[in-house]
C-alpha positions in Angstrom: 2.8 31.2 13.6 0.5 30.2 10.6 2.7 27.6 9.8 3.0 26.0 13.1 -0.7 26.1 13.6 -1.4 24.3 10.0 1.3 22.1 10.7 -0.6 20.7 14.2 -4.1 20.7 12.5 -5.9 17.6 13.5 -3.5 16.7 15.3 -3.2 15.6 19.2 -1.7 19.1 19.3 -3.9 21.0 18.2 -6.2 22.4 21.3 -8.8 23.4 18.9 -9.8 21.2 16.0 -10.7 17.6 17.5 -8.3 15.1 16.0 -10.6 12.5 15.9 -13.7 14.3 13.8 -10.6 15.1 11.8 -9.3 11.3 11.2 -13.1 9.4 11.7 -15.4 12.1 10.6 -16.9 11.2 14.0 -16.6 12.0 17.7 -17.8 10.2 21.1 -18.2 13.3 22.7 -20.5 14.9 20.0 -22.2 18.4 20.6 -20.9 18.0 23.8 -16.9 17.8 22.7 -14.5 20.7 23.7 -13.1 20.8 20.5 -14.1 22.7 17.7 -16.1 19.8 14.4 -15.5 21.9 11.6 -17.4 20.7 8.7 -16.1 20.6 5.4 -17.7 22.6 2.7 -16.8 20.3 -0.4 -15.1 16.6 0.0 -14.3 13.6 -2.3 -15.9 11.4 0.6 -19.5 11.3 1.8 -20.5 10.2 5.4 -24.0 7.9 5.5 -24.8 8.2 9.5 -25.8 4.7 11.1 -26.9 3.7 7.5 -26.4 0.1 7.7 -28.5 -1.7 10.5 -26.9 -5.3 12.2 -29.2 -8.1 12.7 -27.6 -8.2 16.0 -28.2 -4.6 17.0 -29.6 -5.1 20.4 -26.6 -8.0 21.4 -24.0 -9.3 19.5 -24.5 -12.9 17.4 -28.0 -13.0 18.4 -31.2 -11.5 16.6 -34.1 -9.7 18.1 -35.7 -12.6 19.4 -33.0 -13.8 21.4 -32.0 -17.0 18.9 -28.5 -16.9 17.6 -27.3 -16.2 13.9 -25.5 -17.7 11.7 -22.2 -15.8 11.0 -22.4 -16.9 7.0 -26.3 -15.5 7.3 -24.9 -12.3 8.6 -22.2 -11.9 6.4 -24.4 -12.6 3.6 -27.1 -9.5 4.9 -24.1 -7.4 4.8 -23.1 -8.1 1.7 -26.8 -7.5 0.3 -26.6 -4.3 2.0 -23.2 -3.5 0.1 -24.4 -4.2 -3.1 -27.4 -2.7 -3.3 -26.5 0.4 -1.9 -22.9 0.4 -3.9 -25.7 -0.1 -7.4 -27.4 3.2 -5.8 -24.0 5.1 -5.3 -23.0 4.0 -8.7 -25.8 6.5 -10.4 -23.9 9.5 -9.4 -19.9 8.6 -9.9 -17.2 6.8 -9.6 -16.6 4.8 -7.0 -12.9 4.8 -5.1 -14.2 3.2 -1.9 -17.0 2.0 0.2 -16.5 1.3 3.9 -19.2 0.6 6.5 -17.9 0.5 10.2 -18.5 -2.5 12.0 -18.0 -0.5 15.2 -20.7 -0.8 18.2 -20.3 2.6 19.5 -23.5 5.0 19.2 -21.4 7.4 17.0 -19.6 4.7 14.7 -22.0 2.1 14.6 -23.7 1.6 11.0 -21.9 4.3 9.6 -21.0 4.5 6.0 -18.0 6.4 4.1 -18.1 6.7 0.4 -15.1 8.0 -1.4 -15.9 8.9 -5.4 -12.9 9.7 -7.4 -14.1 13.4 -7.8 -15.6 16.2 -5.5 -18.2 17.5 -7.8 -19.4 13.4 -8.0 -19.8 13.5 -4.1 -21.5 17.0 -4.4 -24.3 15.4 -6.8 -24.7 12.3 -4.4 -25.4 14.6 -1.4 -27.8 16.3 -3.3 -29.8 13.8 -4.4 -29.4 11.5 -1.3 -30.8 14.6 1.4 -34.4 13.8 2.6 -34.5 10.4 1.1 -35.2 7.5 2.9 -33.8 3.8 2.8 -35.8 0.7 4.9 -37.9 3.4 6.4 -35.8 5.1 8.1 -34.0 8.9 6.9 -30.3 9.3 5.5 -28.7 11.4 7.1 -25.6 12.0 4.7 -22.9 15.1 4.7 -19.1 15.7 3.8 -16.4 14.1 5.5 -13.1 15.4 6.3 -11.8 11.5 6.2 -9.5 11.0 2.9 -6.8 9.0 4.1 -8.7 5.6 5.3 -5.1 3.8 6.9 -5.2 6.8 9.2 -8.7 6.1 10.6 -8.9 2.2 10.5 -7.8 0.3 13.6 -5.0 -1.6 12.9 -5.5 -4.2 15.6 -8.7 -4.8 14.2 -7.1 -6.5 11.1 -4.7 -8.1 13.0 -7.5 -9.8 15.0 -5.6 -8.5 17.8 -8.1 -5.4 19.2 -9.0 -5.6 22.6 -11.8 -2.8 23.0 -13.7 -4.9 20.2 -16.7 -3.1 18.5 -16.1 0.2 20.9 -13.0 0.6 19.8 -12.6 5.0 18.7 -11.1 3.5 15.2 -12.8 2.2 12.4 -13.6 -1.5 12.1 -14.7 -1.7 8.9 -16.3 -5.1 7.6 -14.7 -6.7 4.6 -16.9 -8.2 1.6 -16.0 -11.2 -0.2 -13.5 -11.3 -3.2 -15.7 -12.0 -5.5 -18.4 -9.5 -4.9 -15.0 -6.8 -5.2 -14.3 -7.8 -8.2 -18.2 -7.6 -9.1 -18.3 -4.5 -8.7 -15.1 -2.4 -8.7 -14.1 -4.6 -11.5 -16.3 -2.6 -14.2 -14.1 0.5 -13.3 -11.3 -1.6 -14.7 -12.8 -2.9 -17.7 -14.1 0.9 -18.4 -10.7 2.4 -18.3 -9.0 -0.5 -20.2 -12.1 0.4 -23.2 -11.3 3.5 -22.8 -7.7 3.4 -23.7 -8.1 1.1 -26.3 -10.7 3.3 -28.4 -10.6 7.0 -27.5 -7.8 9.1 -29.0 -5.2 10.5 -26.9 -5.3 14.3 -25.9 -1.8 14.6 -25.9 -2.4 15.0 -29.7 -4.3 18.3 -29.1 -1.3 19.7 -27.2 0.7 22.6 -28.4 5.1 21.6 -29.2 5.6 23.8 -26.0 3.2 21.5 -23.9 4.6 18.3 -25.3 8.0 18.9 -24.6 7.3 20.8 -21.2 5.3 17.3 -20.2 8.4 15.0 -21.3 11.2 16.8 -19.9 9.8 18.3 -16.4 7.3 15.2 -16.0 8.4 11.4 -15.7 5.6 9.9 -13.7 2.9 8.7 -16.5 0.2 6.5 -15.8 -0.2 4.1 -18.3 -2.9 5.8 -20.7 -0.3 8.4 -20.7 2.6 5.8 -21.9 0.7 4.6 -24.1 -0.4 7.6 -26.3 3.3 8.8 -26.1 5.3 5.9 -27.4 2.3 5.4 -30.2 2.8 9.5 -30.7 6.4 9.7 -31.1 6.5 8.0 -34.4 4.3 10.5 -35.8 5.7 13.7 -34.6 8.2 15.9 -36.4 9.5 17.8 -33.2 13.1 17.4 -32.5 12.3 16.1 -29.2 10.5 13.1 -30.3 13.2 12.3 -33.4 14.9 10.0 -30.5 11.8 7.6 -30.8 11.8 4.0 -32.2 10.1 4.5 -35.9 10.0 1.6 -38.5 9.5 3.8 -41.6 12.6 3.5 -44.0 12.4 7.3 -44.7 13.1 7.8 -40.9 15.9 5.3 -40.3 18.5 7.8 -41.1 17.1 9.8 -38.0 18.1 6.8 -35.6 20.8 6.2 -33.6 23.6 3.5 -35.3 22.9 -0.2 -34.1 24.9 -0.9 -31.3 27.5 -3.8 -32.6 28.6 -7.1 -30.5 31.4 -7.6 -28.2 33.3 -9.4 -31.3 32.4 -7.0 -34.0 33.7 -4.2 -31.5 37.3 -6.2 -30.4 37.7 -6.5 -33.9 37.1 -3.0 -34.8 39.7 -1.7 -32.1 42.5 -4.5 -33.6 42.1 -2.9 -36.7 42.3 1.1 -35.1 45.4 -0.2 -33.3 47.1 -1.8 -36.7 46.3 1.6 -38.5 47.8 3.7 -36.0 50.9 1.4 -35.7 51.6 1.5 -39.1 51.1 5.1 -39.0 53.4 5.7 -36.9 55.7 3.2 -38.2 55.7 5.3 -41.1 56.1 8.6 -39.8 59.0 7.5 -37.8 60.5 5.8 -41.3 60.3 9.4 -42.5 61.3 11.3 -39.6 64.3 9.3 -39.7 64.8 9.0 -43.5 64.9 13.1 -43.4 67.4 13.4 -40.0 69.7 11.0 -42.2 69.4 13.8 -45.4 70.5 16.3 -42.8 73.3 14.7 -41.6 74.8 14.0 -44.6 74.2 17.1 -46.2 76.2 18.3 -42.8 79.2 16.3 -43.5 79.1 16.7 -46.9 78.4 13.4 -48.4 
């Protein structure tokens, strides 16, 4: 019974958890839903209620005052809005993703989904973020249960193809140009890659049972992890590593024989097939040499 019920949670099954506070971290029916919003205690991902505010809030493509706005003026308010709250963010972790929904519906629209890369990050960002305020208004932030953003984002929407538009139950979540993503999720990049080029490897620091448990049961390495090993094996002495590529002349001995060419190795079997032929050329000379002893010794000769 325990596994059928966990194996229907947040699902369509499931006649108690609401499967869409499970998938989107928010519902249209709100207090008012017959399903059960549980809450979770900790989370990698961080929900910022109806953070960001459109300039078209009232109706779509035109401002308060009833002119229309320019789409590149909008984009470029949104992507001011990004940034500056990505920098904010920033302070308290790692980054793995920002989303803001571009949805229109009052429980979707403006809302914000930060992913960091840990849980205790998020914890520190919900600390610090509670009872602040951005442009005046409150932020209301708490944990998500969303982790898996292709299960909550509307596929039609990037296809250009959804036709409930901005109250659509999925996410529609508004894309920021290239070069602004690679502004500021590139320095994750060029912090790991410094990373890996300066800090020592831990795998030094483990124990000959831990090495060998981590190369035999284990084959999926990231790259750090590659790295450090094939720089490590030339310096180890366990008989697990004495397979690895070493260019010290003391060690050669220790290496497998160079694999010879198609020629040297035809040759090599001619010459195995002479020796054995006149081996047993011989040994037949003899065999014979000694039945022709016995015969005549038989007849007397």
């Amino acid at each position: 019974m325990a596994e059928h019920l966990a194996s229907i949670f947040g699902t369509e099954k499931d006649r108690v958890n609401c499967p869409f506070y499970f998938k989107i971290g928010a519902c249209r029916h709100g207090d008012r839903c017959s399903r059960l919003h549980t809450k979770p205690s900790i989370s990698p991902t961080l929900l910022l209620s109806n953070m960001y505010q459109r300039p078209d809030m009232i109706t779509p493509g035109v401002d308060v005052h009833g002119q229309p706005i320019d789409p590149r003026k909008m984009q470029q308010h949104f992507e001011d809005f990004y940034e500056d709250l990505f920098e904010e963010l920033n302070k308290y972790g790692e980054i793995d993703s920002l989303n803001i929904c571009d949805n229109l519906a009052d429980h979707m629209v403006g809302n914000v989904y930060v992913q960091f890369r840990e849980e205790e990050q998020a914890a520190n960002a919900l600390k610090n973020l509670t009872g602040r305020f951005y442009a005046g208004r409150p932020i209301i932030v708490d944990f998500s249960p969303v982790t898996d953003f292709r299960e909550a984002t509307c596929r039609q929407y990037e296809e250009n193809s959804c036709n409930r538009g901005g109250y659509c139950n999925f996410m529609h979540l508004k894309r920021i140009s290239r070069e602004l993503r690679r502004q500021l999720f590139g320095r994750y990049r060029r912090r790991h890659s410094r990373s890996r080029s300066r800090s020592r490897s831990p795998y030094r620091h483990h124990s000959y049972e831990e090495r060998s448990h981590r190369s035999h049961s284990s084959r999926k390495y990231d790259d750090r992890d590659y790295y450090h090993e094939s720089r490590n094996r030339r310096h180890t002495m366990s008989p697990g590593h004495r397979r690895g590529r070493s260019r010290s002349p003391r060690r050669r001995r220790d290496r497998s024989p160079t694999r010879d060419s198609s020629e040297e190795r035809r040759a090599r079997i001619e010459q195995w097939n002479r020796e054995k032929e006149e081996a047993e050329l011989s040994n037949r000379t003899i065999a014979d040499g000694t039945n022709y002893n016995n015969e005549s010794n038989e007849m007397g000769y």
